[in-house]
Structure formats: C-alpha cells, structure tokens
C-alpha positions in Angstrom: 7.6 -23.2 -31.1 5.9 -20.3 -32.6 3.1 -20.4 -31.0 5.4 -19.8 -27.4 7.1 -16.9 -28.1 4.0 -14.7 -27.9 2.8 -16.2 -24.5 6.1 -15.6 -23.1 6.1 -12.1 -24.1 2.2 -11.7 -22.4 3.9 -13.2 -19.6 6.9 -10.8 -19.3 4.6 -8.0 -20.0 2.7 -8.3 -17.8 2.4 -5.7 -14.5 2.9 -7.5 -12.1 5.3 -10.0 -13.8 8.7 -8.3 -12.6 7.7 -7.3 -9.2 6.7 -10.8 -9.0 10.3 -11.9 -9.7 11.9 -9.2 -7.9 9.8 -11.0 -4.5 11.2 -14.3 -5.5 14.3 -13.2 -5.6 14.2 -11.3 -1.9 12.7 -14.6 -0.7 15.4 -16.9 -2.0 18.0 -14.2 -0.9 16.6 -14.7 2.4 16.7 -18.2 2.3 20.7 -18.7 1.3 21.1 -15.9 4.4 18.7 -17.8 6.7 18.5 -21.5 7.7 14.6 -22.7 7.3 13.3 -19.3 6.2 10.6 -20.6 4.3 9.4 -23.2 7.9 6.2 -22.7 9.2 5.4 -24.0 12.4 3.0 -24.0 15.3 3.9 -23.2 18.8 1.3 -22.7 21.5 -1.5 -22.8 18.9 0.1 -19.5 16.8 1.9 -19.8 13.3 5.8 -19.1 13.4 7.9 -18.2 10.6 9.9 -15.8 9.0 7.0 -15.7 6.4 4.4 -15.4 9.0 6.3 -12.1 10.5 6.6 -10.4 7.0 2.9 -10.8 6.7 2.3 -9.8 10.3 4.4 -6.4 10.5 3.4 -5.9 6.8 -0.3 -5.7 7.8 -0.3 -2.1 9.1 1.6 -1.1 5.8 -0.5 -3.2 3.5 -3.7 -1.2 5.2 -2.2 2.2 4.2 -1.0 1.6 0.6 -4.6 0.0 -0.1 -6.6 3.2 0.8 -3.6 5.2 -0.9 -4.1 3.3 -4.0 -7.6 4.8 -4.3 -6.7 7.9 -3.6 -3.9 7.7 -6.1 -6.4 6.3 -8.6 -8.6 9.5 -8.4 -5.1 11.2 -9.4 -4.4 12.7 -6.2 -2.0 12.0 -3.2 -2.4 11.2 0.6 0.4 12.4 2.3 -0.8 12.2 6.2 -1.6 9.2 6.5 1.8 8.6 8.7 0.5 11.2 10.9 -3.2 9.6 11.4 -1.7 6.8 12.0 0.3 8.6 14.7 -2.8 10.2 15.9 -5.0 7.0 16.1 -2.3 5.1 18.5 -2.0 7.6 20.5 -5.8 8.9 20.9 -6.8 4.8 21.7 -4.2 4.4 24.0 -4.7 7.8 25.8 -8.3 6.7 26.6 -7.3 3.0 27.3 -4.6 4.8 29.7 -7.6 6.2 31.3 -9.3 3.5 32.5 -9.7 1.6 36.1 -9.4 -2.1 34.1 -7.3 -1.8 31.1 -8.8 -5.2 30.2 -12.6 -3.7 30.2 -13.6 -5.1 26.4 -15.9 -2.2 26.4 -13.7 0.6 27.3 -11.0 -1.2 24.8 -13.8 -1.1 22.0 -14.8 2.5 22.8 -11.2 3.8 22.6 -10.8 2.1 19.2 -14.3 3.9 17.9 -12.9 7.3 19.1 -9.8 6.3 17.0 -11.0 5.3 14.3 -13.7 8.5 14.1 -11.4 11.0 14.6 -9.2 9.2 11.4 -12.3 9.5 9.3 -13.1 13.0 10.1 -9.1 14.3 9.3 -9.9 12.1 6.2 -12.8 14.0 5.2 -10.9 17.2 6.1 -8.5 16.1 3.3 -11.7 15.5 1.2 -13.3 18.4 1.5 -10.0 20.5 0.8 -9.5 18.6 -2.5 -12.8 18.2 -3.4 -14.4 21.4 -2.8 -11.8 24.2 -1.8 -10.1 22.7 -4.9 -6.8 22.7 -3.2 -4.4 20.6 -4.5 -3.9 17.0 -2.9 -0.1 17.1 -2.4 -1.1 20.6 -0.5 -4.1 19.8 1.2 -2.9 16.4 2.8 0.4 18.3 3.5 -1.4 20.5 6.0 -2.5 17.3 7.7 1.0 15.9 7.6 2.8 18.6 9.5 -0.1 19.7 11.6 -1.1 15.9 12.7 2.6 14.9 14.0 1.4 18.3 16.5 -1.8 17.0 17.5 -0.1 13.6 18.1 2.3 15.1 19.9 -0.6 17.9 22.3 -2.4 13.9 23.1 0.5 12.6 24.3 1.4 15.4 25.9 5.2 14.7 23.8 5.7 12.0 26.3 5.3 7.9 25.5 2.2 6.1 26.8 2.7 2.8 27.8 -0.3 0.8 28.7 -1.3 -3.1 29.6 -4.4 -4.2 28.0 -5.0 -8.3 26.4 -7.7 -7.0 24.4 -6.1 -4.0 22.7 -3.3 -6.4 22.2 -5.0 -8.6 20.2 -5.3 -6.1 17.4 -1.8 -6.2 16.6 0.1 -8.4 18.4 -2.7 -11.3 19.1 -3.6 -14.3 17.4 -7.1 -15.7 16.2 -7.2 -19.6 14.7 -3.7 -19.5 14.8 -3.2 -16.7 12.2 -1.8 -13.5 13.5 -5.0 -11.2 13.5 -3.8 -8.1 12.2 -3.6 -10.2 9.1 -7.2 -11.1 9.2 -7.7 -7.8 9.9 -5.6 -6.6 7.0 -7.4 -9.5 4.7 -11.2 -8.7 5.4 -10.8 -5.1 4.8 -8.9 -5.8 1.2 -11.3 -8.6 0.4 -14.3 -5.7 1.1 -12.8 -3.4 -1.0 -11.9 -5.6 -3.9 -16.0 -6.9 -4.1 -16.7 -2.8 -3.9 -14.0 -1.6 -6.5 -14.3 -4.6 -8.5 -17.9 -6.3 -8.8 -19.7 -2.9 -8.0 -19.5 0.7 -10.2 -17.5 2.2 -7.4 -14.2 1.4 -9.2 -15.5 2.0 -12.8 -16.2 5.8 -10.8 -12.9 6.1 -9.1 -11.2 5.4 -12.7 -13.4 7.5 -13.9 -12.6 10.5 -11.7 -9.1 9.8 -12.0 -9.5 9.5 -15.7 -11.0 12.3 -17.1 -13.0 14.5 -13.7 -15.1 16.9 -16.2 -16.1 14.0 -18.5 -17.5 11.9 -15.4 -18.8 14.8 -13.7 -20.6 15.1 -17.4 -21.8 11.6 -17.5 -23.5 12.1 -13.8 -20.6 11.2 -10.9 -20.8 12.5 -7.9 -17.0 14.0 -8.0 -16.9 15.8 -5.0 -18.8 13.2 -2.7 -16.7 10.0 -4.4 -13.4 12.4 -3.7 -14.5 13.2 0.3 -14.8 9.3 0.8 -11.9 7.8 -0.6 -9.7 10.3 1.1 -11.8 9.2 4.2 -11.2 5.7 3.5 -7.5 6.4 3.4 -7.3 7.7 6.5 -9.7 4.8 8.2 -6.6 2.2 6.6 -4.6 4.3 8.3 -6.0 5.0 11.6 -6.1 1.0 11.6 -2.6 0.6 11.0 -2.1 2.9 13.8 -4.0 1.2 16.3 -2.0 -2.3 14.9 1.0 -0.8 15.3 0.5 0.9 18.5 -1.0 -2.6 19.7 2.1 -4.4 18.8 3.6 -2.4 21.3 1.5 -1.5 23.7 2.5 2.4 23.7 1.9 4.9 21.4 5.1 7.1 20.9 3.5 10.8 18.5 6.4 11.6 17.0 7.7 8.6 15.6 5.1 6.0 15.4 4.0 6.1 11.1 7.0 7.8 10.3 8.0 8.0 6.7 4.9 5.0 6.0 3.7 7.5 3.5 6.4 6.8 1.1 6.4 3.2 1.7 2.9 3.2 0.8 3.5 5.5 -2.2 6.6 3.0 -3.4 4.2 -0.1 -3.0 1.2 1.3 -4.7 4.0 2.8 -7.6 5.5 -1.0 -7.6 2.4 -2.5 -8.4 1.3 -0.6 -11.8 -0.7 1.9 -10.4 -0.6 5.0 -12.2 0.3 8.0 -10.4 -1.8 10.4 -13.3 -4.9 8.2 -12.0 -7.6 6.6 -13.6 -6.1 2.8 -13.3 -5.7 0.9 -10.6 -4.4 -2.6 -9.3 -5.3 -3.7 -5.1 -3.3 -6.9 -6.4 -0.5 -5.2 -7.6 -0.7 -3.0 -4.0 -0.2 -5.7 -1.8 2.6 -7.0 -3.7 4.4 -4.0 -3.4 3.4 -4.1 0.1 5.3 -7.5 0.3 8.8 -6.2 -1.3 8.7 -3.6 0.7 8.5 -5.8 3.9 10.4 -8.5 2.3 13.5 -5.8 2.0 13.0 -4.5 5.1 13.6 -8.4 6.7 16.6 -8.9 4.4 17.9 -5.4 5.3 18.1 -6.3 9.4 19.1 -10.3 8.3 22.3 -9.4 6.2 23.5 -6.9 9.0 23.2 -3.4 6.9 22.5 -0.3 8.9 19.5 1.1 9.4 20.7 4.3 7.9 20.8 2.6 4.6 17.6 1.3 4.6 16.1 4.2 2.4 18.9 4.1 -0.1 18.1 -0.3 -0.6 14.6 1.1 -0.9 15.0 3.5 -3.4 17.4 0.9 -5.1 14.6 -1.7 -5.3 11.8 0.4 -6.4 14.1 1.9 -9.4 15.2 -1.6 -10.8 11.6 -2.4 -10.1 10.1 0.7 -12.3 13.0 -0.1 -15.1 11.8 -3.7 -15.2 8.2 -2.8 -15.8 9.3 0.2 -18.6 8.9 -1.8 -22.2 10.9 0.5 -23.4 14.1 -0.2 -20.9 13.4 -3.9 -21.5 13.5 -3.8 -25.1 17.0 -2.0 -24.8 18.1 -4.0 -21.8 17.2 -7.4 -23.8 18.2 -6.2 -26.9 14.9 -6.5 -28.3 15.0 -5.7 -32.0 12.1 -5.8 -34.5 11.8 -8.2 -37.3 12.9 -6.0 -40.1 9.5 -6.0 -42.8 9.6 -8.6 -45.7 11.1 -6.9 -48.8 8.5 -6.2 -51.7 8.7 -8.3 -54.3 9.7 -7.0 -57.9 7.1 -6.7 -60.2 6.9 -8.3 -62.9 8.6 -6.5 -66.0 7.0 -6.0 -69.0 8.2 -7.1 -72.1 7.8 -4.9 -75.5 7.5 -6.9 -78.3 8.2 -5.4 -81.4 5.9 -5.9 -84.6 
C-alpha cells in the first residue's frame, strides 16, 4: 500500500495529468448533452463523428499553437499569426480567383506556393526584428498584427472572395483514405517537428535560447539565425491554417478569417506546460491544449450558450486548468499536509554515581 501512494502522486503531478482530466470531462459533458457523441461512422467513404469534427476544425488551430510553442520556448511571443493566417487565405484565393479553370491542379498548387512564401517571409520579418533589431517579440510581432489585418484587407480589396475549386478544397474541407486531410496535414507537420525538436539538437538549441541566450550564444548557437527560423516556422503553421481554413470555405473574408487564434494558440500552448519565460517545451502537451480548446468550443454551440460568452468559458477553463497544474493550489485545494518529522529521541541520561 505504500508503495502506491508515491505513484499516484507522479501520476497527479504530472503536466499533462489535469489537462488530461479536464478533456475527459468536456468529452463526457458532451456525451450526457449529445446522443452517440463518441460514434464514428463511415458515409461515402469519409469518417463522421462529433470526434472526427473536433479533430478536423481543430487542425488549423493545432498548426498555429505548434509553431507558437517554439517561439514561446525561445521566450518570445508570436502575436500575428491570426493576421498571416488572414493574409495566406486571402492571397491563395485571390490568385485561384484569377484563373480560367479554378480546378487547374497547377494554378491551385502555385497559389498555395505564393501563400505559403509570402507567410514565411512576414515570419522572417518577425525574425529579423527580434533577432537582430533586438526589438521586443510582443512589439515586433505586434507590428505584423495590426499592419497584416491591412494588407489582408488592400488583397481583398475589403470585399469577400468566394471561389469554386475541388482541389483547393481538398486542403481543408477534403478527405484522403477516409480521414479528413487537414488532419493528415496537421499530423505530418507535428510528427516532422517532433523527430527535429526531439531526436535532433534543434530542441536542446531552442531550450537553450529560451534558457539562458548569452550562455548558448557562449557555448557556439547560432542565436540570431535559430530565432529568424522559428519565428518563420510560426508563420509557415500559420499560413497553413489559413489556407485550411479558407479551404473549408471556399472564400477568404481579411478581416475576420484568424481572428483572435492568437490567444487560442497562446491558451493551448499555456495549457499544456509550456513555459511562457522559455527554455522548456512540450508539442504533446500543445496539442492537448489544442483539443480543450476545440472540445469547449463544441460544448459551447451544443449546450446553447451565446457566442458572446465563449471567451469568458475560455478564460474559465484555462484558469481551473493553470490552478490544477500549480502544486502549490493543489496542496491547499487537497489539503495536503506534510508528515510532521519523527520526534528525537531522548538521550540517554547519565547517572552519577557517588563513591
């Protein structure tokens, strides 16, 4: 019995032990609300299921807060990634707008290259500000923020574009081997960056730079080029989630398409232990913030609450969330007490014998 106690404590202690519970509990909500929540079925050779649409609209979401989460690791901040993603709808569908066949493959896959390059240039912007203006992040990705909901807004010309192509659809709204795609899309890219951040030095050097900048700039990292491409990584997660959820449906709309997905990202990347000073990081713990998020957002719309309120049930979530993971609140909460240290015993008294 013992020997229990301690494992159940690693258990509970761990990171991503309460968020884990706090999805469970979302889930089950959502079951009790919803009749066969947790069916899966085919139709037409696609997978349906309230599951299978939290994974598919948390795709472009799950994208962002994984290039965030570097970015937050290197102890900085990425807040225009809602307006790349913007940027990268509306630029692909602009040029898909353009053409005599929508459905030219070609003309589909250039539109998505011009997308996705203009996403990693504005990320390198961001890089270059931090990493050699020496700007700070929240500041320089700021700029980008307020500027990029503009330049969304000039390609657009502040009107919606609506388009009707199959195989720009397919990024967002398609299906491949019966999976939604967007999800294979969102899979491959965070099974690529695991092997790079996790079995190669590149996360030992983001931690690193997060850490402590001088010492690894001391012990021979690149600071300035590792900084200029995560922040360009970000904002290729996010020029991806803009073309998914542009895709989805098939317009682009500049001022509201990625609005407020910053702070989604920022809440699932905070949710799943990663810490905001830098220099620690968790991709696992990222996409399981990824899913709460989601998971709320579908129990929000299934018990009828207004849309008003959805930031307020965020905010909710993420604070029991961050209280859960404190030690400190737990020990208070659970009324954790130490064991109080085994009382000394006497020593012996000496006895004087008289002659």
């Amino acid at each position: 019995m013992t020997g229990t106690v301690p494992l159940a404590r690693r258990i509970t202690g761990h990171r991503l032990f309460w968020p884990a519970v706090v999805l469970a509990g979302l889930l089950l909500l959502n079951l009790a609300l919803t009749d066969g929540f947790f069916s899966v079925e085919i139709k037409d050779g696609h997978l349906y299921g309230s599951l299978v649409d939290i994974a598919r609209f948390g795709a472009p979401l799950i994208l962002v807060a994984l290039g965030m989460t570097l970015v937050i690791a290197t102890g900085g901040i990425d807040l225009s990634v809602g307006s790349v993603v913007a940027i990268s709808g509306a630029l692909a569908c602009l040029s898909i707008s353009g053409l005599e066949d929508q459905n030219s493959v070609t003309g589909v896959l250039t539109a998505v290259g011009l997308a996705l390059g203009l996403a990693l240039v504005l990320g390198a912007w961001n890089g270059m500000l931090v990493a050699v203006a020496g700007i700070q992040p929240i500041v320089a990705t700021l700029i980008l923020m307020v500027a990029g909901r503009g330049l969304a807004q000039l390609i657009t010309d502040g009107q919606i574009i609506t388009i009707n192509s199959a195989p720009y659809k397919l990024i967002g709204g398609g299906y491949w081997l019966t999976l939604p795609f967007g999800v294979l899309i969102a899979a491959l890219l965070l099974a690529l960056t695991a092997f790079l951040t996790r079995r190669l030095a590149l996360g030992l050097l983001i931690e690193a730079v997060g850490g402590n900048a001088e010492a690894g700039r001391l012990s021979g990292v690149n600071a300035r080029g590792l900084l200029i491409t995560v922040y360009a990584f970000c904002a290729l997660c996010a020029g991806i989630a803009g073309l998914m959820i542009s895709s989805n449906v098939s317009s682009a709309d500049g001022n509201n398409a990625g609005l407020w997905i910053e702070l989604d990202a920022i809440l699932a990347v905070v949710i799943g232990g990663t810490a905001l000073t830098g220099g620690r990081f968790s991709l696992g713990g990222t996409i399981l913030g990824a899913l709460i998020i989601q998971t709320l957002t579908t129990t929000i719309y299934t018990i009828g609450v207004p849309p008003e309120t959805t930031l307020l049930f965020k905010a909710l979530v993420v604070t029991v969330v961050c209280l859960l993971q404190s030690p400190a609140f737990r020990a208070r909460a659970f009324h954790r007490r130490r064991r109080p240290a085994a009382t000394p015993a006497p020593a012996d008294e000496k006895v004087e014998v008289r002659a």
